[in-house]
Backbone as JSON Lines, residues from 0, in Angstrom:
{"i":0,"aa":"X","n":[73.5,-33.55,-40.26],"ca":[72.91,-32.99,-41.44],"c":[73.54,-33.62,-42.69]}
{"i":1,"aa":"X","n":[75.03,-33.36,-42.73],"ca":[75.5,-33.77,-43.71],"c":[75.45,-35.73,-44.05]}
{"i":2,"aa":"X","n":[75.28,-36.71,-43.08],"ca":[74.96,-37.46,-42.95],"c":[73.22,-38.23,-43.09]}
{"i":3,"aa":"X","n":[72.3,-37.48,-42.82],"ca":[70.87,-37.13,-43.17],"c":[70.51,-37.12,-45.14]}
{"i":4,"aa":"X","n":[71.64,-35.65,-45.51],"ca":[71.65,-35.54,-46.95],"c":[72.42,-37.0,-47.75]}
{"i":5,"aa":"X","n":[73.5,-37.5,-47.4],"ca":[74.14,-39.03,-47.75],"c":[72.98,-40.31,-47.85]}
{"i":6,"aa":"X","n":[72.3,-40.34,-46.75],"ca":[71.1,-41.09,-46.54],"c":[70.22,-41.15,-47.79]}
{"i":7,"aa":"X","n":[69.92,-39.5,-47.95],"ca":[68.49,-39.33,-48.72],"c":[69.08,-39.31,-50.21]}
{"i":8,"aa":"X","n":[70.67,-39.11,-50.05],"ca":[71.04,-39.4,-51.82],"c":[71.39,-40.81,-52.52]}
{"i":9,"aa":"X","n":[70.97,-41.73,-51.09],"ca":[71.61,-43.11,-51.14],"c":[73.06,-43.28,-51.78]}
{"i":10,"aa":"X","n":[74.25,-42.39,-51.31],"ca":[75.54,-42.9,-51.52],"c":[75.92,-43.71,-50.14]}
{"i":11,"aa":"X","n":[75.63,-45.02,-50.57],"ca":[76.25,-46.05,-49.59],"c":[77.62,-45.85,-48.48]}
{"i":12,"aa":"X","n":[78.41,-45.85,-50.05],"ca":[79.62,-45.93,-49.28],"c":[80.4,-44.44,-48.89]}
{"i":13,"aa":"X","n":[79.75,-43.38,-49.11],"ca":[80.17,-41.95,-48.24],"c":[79.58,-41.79,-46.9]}
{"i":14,"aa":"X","n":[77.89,-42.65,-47.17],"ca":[77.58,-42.65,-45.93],"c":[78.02,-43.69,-44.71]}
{"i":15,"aa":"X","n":[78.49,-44.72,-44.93],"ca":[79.19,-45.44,-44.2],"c":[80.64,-44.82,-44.01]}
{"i":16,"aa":"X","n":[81.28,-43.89,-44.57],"ca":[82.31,-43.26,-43.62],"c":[82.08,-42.25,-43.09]}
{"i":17,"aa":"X","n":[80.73,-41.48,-43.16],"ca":[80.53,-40.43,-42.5],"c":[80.13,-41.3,-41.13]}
{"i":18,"aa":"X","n":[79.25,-42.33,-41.16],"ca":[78.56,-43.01,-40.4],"c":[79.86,-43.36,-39.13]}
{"i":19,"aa":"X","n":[80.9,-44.11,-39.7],"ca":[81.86,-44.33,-38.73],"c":[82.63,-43.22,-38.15]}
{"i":20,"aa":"X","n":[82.68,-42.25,-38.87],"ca":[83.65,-41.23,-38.15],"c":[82.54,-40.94,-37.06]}
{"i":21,"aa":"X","n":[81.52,-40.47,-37.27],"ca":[80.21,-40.1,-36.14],"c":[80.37,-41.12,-34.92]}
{"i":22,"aa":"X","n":[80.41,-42.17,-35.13],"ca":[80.46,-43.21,-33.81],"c":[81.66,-43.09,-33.6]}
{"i":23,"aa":"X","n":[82.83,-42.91,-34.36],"ca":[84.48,-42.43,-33.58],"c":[84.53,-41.4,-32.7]}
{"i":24,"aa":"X","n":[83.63,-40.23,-33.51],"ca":[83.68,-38.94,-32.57],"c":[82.47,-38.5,-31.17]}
{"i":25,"aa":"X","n":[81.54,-39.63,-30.82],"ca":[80.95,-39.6,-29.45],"c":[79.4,-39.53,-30.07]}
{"i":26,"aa":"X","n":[78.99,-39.77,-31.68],"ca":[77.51,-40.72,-31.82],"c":[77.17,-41.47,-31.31]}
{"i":27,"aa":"X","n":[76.29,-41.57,-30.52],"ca":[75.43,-42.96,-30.23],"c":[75.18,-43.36,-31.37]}
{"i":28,"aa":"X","n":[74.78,-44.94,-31.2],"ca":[74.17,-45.27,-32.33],"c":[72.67,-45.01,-32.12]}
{"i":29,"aa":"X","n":[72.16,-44.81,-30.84],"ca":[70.97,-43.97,-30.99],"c":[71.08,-43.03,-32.06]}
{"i":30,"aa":"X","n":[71.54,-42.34,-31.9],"ca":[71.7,-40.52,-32.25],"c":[71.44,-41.23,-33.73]}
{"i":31,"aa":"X","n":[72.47,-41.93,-34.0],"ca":[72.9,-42.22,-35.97],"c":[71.8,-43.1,-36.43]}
{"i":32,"aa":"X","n":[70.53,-43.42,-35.49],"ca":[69.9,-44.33,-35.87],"c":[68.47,-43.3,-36.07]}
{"i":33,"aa":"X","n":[68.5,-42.6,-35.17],"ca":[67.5,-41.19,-35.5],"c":[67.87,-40.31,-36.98]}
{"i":34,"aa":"X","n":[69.15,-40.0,-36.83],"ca":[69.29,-39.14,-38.32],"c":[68.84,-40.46,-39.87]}
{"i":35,"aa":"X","n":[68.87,-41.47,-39.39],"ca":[67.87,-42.28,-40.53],"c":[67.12,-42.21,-40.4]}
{"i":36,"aa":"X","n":[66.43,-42.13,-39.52],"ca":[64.63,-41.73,-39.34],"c":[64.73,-40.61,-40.02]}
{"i":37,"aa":"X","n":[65.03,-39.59,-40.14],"ca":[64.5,-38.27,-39.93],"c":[64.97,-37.77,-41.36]}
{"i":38,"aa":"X","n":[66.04,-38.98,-42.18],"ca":[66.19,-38.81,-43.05],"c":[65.08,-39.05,-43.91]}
{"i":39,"aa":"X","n":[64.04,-39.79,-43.88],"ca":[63.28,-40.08,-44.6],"c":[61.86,-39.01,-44.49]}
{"i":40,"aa":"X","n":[62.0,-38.25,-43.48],"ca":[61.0,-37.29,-43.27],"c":[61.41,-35.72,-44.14]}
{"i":41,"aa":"X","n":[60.78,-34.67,-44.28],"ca":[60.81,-33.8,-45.29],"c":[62.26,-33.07,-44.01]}
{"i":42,"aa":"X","n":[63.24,-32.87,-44.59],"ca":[64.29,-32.34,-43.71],"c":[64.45,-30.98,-43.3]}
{"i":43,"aa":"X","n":[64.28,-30.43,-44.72],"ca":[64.19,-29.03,-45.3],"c":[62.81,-28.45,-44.18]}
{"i":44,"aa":"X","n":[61.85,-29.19,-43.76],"ca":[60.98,-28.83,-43.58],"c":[61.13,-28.49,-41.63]}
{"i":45,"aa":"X","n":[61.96,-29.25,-41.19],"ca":[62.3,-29.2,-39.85],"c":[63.43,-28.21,-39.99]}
{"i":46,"aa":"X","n":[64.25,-27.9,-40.58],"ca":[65.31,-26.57,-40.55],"c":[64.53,-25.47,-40.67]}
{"i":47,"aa":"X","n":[63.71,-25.84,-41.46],"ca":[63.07,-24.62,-41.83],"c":[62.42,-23.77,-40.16]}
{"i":48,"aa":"X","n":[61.45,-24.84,-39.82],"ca":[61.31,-24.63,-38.5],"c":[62.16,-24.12,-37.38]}
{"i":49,"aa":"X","n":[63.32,-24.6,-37.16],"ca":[64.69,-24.12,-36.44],"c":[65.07,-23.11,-36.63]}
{"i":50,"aa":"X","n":[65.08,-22.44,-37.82],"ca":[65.37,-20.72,-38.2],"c":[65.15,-20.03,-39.3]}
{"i":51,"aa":"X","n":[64.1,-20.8,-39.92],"ca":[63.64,-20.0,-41.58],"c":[64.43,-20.14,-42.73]}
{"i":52,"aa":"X","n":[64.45,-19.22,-43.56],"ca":[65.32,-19.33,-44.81],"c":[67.11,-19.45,-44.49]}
{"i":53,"aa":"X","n":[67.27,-18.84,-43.98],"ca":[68.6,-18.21,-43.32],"c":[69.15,-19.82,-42.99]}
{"i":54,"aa":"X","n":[68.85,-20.39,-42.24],"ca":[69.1,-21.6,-41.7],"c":[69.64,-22.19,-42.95]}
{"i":55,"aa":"X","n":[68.46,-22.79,-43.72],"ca":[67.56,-23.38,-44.51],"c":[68.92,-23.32,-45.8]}
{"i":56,"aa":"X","n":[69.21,-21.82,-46.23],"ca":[70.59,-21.63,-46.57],"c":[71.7,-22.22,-46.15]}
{"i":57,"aa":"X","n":[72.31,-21.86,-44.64],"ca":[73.34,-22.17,-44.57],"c":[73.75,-24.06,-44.6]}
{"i":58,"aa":"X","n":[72.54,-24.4,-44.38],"ca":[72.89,-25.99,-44.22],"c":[73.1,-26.18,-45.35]}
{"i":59,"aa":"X","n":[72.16,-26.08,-46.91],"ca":[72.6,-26.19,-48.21],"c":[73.9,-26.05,-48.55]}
{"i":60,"aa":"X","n":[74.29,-24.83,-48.02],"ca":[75.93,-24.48,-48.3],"c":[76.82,-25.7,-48.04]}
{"i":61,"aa":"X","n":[76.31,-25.58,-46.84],"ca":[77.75,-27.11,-46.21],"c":[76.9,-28.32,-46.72]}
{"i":62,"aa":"X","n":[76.05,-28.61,-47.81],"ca":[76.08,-29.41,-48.21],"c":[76.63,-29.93,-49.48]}
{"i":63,"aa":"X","n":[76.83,-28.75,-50.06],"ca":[77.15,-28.68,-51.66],"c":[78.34,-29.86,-51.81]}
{"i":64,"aa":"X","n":[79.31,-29.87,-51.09],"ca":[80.4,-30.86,-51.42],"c":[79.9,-32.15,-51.66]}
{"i":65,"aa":"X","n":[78.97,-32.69,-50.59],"ca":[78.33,-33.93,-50.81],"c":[77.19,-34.12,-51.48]}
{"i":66,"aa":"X","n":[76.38,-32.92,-51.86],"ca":[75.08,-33.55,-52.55],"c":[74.98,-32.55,-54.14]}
{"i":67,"aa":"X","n":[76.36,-32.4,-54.82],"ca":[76.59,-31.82,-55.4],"c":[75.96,-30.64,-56.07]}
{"i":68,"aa":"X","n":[76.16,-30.13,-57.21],"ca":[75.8,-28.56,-57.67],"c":[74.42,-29.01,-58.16]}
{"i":69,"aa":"X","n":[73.93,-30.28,-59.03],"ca":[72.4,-29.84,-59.1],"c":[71.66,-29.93,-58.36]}
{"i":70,"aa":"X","n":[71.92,-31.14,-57.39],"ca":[70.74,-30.78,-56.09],"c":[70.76,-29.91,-55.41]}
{"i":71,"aa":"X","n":[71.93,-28.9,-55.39],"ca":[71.93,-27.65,-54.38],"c":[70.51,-26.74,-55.17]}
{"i":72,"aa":"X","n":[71.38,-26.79,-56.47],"ca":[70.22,-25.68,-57.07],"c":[68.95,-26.3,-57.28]}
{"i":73,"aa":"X","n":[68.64,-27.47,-56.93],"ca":[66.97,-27.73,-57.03],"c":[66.71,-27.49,-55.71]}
{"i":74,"aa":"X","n":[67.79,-27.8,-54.57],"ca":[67.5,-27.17,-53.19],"c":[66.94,-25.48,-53.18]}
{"i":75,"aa":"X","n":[67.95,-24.93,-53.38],"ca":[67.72,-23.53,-53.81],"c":[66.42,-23.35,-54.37]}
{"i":76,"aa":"X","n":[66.16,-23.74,-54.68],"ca":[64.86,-23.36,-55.95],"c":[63.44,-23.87,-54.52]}
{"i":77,"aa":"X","n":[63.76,-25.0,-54.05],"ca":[62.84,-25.46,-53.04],"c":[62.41,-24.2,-51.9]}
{"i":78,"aa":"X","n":[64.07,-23.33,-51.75],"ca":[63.97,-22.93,-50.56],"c":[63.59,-21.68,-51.01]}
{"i":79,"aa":"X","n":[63.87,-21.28,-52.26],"ca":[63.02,-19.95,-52.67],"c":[61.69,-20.22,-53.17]}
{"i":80,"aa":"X","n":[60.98,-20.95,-52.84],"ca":[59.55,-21.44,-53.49],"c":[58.51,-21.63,-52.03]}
{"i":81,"aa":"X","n":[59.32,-21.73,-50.74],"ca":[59.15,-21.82,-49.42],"c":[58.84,-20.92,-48.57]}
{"i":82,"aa":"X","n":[60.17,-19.97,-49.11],"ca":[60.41,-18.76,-47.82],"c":[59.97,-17.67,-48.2]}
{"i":83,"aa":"X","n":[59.12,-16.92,-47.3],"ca":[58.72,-15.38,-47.33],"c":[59.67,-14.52,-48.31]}
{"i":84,"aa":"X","n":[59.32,-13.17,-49.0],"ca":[60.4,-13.2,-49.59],"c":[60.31,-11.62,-48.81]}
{"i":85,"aa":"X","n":[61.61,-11.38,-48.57],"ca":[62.27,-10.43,-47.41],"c":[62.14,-8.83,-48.1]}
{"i":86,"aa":"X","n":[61.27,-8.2,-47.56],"ca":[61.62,-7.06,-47.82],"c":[61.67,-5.67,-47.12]}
């Protein structure tokens, strides 16, 4: 995920050390060659699928370090413009 979001923000060189630690820690380069695919597809839109808003949330969270505070909150804004609203 967090590697997917690096992709789609084009930081080169964060994603080339996320990229290597992934093949240090038991990535295929299959595997790392799919999360570029899939980077270019709507992402938000396949989490969403996997478990709704809730999900959809928590991945944003653990993204904030790398795709910093305004894209979270245009994330945010995506994912409240998306999701059912709970009542």
């Amino acid at each position: 995920m967090i590697l997917a979001a690096l992709i789609g923000c084009q930081a080169q060189t964060e994603c080339r050390v996320f990229l290597g630690a992934a093949l240090s820690n038991g990535v295929s380069p299959v595997e790392a060659k799919e999360v570029d695919h899939y980077a270019g597809d709507p992402v938000l839109s396949r989490l969403a699928g996997a478990g709704g808003d809730h999900v959809l949330l928590d991945a944003l969270s653990q993204l904030v370090p790398y795709i910093g505070y305004p894209r979270t909150l245009n994330g945010l804004a995506a994912i409240n413009e998306i999701a059912p609203a709970e009542g």
